[in-house]
C-alpha positions in Angstrom: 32.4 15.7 29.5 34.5 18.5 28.7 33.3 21.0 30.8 35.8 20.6 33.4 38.7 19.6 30.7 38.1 23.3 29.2 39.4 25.0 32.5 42.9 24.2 31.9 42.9 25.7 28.5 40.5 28.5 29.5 43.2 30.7 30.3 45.1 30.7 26.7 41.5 31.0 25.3 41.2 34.5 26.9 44.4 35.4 25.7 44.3 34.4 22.6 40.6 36.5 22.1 41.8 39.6 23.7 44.8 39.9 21.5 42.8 39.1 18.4 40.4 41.3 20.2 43.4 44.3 20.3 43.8 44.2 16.6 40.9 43.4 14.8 41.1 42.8 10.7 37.8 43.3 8.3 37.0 41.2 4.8 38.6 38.4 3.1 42.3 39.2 3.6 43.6 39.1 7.5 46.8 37.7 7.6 47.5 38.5 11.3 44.7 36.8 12.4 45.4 34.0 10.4 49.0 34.2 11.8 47.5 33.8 15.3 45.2 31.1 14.6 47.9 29.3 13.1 49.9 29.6 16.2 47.3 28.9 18.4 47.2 24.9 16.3 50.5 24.4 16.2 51.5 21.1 18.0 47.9 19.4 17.5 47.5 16.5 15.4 45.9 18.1 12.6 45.8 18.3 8.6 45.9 22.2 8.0 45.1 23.8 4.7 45.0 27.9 3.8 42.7 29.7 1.4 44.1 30.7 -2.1 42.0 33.5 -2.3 41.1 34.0 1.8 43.0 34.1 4.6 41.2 31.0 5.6 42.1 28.0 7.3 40.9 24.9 7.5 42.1 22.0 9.9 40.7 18.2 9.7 41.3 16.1 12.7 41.2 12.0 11.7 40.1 10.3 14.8 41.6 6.9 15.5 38.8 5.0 13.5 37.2 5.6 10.4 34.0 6.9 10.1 31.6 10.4 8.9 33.0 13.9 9.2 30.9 16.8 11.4 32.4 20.3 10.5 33.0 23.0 13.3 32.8 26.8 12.1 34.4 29.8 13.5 34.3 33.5 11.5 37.5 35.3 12.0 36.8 39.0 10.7 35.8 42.3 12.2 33.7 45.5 11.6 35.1 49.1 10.2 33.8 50.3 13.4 35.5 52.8 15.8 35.5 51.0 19.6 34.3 53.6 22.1 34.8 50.9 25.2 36.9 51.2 28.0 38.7 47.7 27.9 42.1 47.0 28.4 42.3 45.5 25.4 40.0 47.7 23.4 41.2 48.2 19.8 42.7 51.5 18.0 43.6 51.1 15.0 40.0 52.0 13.8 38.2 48.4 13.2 36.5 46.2 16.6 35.1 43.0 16.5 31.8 44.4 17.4 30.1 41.1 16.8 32.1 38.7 18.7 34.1 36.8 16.4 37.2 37.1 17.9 36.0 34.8 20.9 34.3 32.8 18.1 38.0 31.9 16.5 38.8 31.4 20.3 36.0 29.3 21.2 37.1 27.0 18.0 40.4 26.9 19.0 39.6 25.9 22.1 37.2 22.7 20.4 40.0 21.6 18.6 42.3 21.7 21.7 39.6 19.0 23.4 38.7 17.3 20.5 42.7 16.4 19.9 43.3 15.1 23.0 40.1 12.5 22.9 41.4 11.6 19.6 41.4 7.7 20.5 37.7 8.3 20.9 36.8 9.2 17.5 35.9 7.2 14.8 35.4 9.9 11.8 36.6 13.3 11.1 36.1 16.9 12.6 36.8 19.9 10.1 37.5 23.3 11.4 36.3 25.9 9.7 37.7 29.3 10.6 36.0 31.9 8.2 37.2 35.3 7.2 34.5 37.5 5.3 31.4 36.5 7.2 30.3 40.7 7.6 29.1 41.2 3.8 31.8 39.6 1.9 30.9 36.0 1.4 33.5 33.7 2.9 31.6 31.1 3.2 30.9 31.0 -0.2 34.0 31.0 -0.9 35.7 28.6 1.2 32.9 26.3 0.0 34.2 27.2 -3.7 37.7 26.0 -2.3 36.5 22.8 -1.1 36.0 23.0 3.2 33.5 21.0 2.8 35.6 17.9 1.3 38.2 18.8 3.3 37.7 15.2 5.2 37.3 13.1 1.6 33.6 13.2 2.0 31.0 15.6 3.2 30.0 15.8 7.2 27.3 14.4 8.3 26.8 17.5 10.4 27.7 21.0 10.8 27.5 23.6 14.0 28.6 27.1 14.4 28.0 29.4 17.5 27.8 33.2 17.6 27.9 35.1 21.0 25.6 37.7 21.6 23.7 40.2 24.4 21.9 38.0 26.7 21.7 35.9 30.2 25.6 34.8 30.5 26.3 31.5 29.5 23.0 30.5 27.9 22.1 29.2 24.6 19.6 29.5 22.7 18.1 28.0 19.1 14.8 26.9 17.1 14.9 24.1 14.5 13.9 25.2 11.2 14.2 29.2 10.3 16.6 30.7 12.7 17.3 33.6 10.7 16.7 36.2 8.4 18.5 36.1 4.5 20.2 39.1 3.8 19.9 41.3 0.5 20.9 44.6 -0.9 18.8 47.2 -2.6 20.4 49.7 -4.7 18.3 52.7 -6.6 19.3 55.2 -8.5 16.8 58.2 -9.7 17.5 60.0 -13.2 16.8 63.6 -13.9 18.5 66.6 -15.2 20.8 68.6 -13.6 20.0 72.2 -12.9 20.5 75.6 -10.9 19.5 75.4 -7.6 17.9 78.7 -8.3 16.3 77.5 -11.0 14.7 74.3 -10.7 11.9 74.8 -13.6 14.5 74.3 -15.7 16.3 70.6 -14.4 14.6 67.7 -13.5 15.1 67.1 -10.1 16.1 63.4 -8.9 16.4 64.3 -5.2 12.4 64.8 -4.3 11.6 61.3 -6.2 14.6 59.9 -4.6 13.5 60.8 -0.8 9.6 59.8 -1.8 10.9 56.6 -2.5 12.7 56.2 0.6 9.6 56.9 2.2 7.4 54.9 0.5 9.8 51.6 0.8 9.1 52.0 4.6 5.4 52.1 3.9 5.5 49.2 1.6 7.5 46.8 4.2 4.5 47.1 6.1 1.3 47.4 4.1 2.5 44.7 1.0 3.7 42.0 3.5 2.0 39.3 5.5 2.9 40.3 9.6 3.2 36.2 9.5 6.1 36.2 7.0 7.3 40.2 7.6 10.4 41.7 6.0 12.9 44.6 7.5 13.5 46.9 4.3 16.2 49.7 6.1 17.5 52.4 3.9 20.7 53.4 5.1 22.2 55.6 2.7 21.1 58.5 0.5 23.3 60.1 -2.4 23.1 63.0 -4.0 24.6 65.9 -5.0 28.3 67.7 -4.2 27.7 71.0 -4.2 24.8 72.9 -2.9 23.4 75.0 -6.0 23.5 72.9 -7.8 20.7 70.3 -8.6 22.3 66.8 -9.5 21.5 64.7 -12.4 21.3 61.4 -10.4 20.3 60.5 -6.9 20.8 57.0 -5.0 20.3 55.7 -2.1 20.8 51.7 -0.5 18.7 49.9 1.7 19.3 46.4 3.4 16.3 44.2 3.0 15.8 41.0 5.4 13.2 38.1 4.3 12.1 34.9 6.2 11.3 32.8 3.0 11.5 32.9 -0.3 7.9 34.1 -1.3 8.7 37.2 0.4 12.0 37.7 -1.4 10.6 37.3 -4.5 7.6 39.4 -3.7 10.0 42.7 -2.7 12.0 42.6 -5.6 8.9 42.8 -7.6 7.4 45.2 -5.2 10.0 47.5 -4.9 11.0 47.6 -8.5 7.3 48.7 -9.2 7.3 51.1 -6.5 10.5 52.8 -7.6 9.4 53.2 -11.2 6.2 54.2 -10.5 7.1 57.2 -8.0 10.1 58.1 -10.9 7.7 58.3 -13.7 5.5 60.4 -11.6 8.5 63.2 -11.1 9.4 62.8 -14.8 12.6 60.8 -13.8 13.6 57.5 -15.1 15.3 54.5 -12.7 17.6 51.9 -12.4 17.1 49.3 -9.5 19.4 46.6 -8.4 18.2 44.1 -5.8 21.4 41.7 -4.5 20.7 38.7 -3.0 23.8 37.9 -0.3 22.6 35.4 2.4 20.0 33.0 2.5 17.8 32.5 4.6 19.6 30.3 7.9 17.5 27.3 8.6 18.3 24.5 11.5 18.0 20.9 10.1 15.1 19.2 12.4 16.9 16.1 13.9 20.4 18.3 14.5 18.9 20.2 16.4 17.0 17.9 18.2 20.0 16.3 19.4 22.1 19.8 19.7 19.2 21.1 22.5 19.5 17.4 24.3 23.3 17.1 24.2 23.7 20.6 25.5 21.5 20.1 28.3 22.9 17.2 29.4 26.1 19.2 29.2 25.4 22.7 30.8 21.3 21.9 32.4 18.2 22.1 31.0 17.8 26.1 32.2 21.1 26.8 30.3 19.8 25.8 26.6 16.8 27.4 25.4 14.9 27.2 22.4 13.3 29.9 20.7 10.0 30.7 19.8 10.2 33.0 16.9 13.6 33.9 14.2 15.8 36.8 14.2 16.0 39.3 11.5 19.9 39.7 11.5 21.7 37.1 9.1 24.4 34.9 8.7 26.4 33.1 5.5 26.6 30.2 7.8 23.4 29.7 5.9 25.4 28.4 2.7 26.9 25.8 4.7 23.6 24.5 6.7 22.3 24.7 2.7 24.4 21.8 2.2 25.0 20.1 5.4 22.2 19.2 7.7 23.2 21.2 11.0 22.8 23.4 14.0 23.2 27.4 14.6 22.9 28.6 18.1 23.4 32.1 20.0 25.3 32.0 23.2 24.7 34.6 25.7 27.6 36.8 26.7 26.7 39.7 28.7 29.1 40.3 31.9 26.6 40.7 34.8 27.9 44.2 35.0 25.6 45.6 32.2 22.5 46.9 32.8 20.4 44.7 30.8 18.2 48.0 29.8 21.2 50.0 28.5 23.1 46.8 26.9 24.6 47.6 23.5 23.7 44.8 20.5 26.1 43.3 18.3 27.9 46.1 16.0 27.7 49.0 18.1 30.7 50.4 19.0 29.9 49.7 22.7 29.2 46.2 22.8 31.0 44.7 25.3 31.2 40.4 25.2 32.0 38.6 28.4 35.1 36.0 27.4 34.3 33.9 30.5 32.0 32.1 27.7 34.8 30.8 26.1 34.7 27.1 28.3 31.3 27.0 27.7 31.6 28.0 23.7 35.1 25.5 23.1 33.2 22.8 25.7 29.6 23.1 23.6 31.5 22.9 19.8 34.0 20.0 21.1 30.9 17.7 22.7 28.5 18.4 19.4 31.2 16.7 17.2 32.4 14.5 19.6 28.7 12.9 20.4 28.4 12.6 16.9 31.4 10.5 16.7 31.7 8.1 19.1 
């Protein structure tokens, strides 16, 4: 129903995501972003809350009978990344939102634009969750800690989110059960005794046991793990020394680690450990290892999605909504939430027709380009999820 209600609004919905698109904000603390979101509710009949510790904000709409709560989540902040597009709008102050959250704040804007005016209809709550820190620094953990999910008096009975993302324009896609990858951080750091570069009989050297490892971690990922429950174990950053004669007494490096289930998690933190140790020893080195767990693993509840895939194709047509065959190995702290609250996480594809589907840039590249046309179908999608579950 509120596919043709969304093109009035459309129009301030693009605005509002290309300015937010023009000055993007990373982490916890994004006060002009809050500032704009703020704006963007002001005159709806909502109950509106801020984070203590977050630029959060929170927004519970009480329909006109009582009844359960469904929560609606949009993350706010962007990436330290350096735009290299050609938009208009394209940000310079050194950050982008490369991964499509500004038209996620948009898009939830836009819900809580159609949900207000259908108020009568409602007999139960809708909580609107925009999130700041979703890219590494835990905002939904902590918003949780703050109490979104009570926001309402009691907790929803469902929770959806959508995140944009290269693909056919306008189509969505999800799976019921694991939708996507957990996230973790590995952290290693090698041992020796510092040296002359000249003289290397005479240190311990922590930079060939450092880059074995690296090496090895790759070979592991592969070899000690089922291909029916794989992991991606990425090292992205190597430490050493400062100057170049001189050989270092430690060496680190960090690697991002994704897992599908919990066996696997607890299989490469063992695993890796061992390996780590085992390659140190060998160079006379000693080790320290530090595996962080950050997201889990993002599963779908079974029945919510179930009626996600046949409200959304009633909405939009049954080629429109897709589901998926297998997970993806990015992540998402919308997992703490769907730990809690039996919901739905979908993928909305927003590529403008323009892009050569063979050259597209993915979310987080400095290229990526999002196609805010979405936006009806994104506010439209959010706003008839909470309402069917409503009414």
């Amino acid at each position: 129903m509120f596919v043709s209600e969304v093109q009035a609004i459309l129009p301030e919905l693009v605005a509002l995501r290309r300015e937010l698109h023009q000055d993007p904000e990373t982490g916890l603390d994004l006060p002009r972003t809050q500032e704009r979101i703020l704006a963007a509710l002001e005159g709806l009949d909502l109950e509106i809350t801020v984070g203590l510790k977050a630029s959060s904000v929170v927004a519970v709409l009480r329909g006109a009978d009582p009844g359960p709560a469904v929560l609606l989540r949009g993350d706010m902040d962007a990436l330290p990344v350096t735009e290299l597009t050609d938009l208009d709008y394209a940000s310079t102050n050194g950050n982008m939102h490369a991964c499509g959250h500004d038209l996620h704040v948009a898009g939830l804007v836009g819900a809580a634009k159609l949900l207000c005016a259908q108020q009568q209809d409602l007999a139960g709550s809708v909580i609107f969750m925009f999130q700041p820190g979703e890219e590494g620094h835990n905002g939904a953990s902590l918003m949780i800690d703050e109490g979104v999910l009570d926001a309402a008096g009691e907790r929803p009975v469902a929770a959806y989110g959508i995140h944009v993302r290269p693909g056919p324009l306008g189509v969505f896609r999800t799976k019921a059960g694991t939708l996507m990858a957990g996230a973790n951080e590995l952290r290693i750091t090698v041992k020796g005794s510092g040296g002359h570069s000249s003289q290397p009989q005479t240190a311990v050297d922590p930079v060939p046991a450092l880059t074995e490892i690296a090496s090895a971690l790759q070979t592991m990922s592969t070899r000690r793990f089922s291909v029916f429950d794989p992991i991606v174990l990425t090292v992205t950053q190597l430490e050493a020394g400062d100057a170049i004669n001189v050989i270092p007494d430690t060496a680190k490096l960090g690697a991002s680690v994704r897992t599908l289930s919990e066996e696997s998690l607890d299989r490469v933190i063992v695993e890796s450990k061992a390996l780590a140790e085992g390659i140190a020893a060998a160079h006379g080195c000693s080790v320290d290892v530090d595996f962080t767990v950050r997201y889990p693993v993002t599963r779908n509840d079974a029945g919510r999605t179930r009626e996600a895939l046949t409200d959304l194709r009633a909405l939009f047509g049954e080629d429109r909504v897709l589901e998926s065959r297998d997970p993806l190995m990015g992540s998402e702290d919308f997992s703490l939430v769907l730990d809690e609250i039996p919901g739905t996480f979908l993928f909305l594809g927003a590529t403008p027709p323009s892009v050569d589907p063979a050259t597209v840039a993915w979310n987080h590249s400095p290229r990526v380009l999002f196609d805010d046309s979405v936006l009806g179908d994104q506010a439209a999608a959010l706003a008839q999820l909470a309402y069917n579950r409503l009414t």
